[in-house]
C-alpha positions in Angstrom: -28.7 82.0 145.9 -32.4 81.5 145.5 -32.8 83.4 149.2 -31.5 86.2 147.8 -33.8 86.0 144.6 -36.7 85.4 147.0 -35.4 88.2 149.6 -35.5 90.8 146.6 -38.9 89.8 145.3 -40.2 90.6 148.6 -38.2 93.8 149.4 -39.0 94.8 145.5 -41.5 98.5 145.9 -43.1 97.8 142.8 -45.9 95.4 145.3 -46.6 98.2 147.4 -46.6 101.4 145.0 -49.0 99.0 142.5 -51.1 98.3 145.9 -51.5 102.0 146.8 -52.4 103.4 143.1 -54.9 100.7 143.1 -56.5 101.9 146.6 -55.9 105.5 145.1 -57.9 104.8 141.7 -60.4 102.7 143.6 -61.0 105.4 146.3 -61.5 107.8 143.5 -64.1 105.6 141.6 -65.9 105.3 145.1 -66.0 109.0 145.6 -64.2 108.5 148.6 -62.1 112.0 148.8 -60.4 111.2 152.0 -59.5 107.7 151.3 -58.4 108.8 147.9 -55.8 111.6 148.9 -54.7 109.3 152.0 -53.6 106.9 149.2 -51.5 109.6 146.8 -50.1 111.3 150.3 -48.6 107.6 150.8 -47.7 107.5 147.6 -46.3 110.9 147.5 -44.4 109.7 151.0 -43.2 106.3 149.7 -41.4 107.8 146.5 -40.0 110.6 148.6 -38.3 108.1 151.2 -36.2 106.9 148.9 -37.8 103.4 148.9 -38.2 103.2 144.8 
């Protein structure tokens, strides 16, 4: 049972959508452009897969 708890933590898309808007809103900060909309396109990608 605690696989399975441990298999969902790690599967959960909350780590890698928090991961990208934080490389999105640090990119932004830097004045990075490309970096910046690299890391909303992902975004924009993840949430469009159907992963969250």
């Amino acid at each position: 049972m605690q696989e399975l708890t441990v298999r969902r933590g790690l599967t959960d898309p909350f780590l890698p959508a928090a991961a990208l808007a934080l490389l999105a809103v640090a990119a932004a900060a830097l004045d990075a452009t490309v970096l910046c909309w690299a890391s909303v396109g992902a975004l924009a990608g993840f949430s469009l897969s159907g992963s969250v």
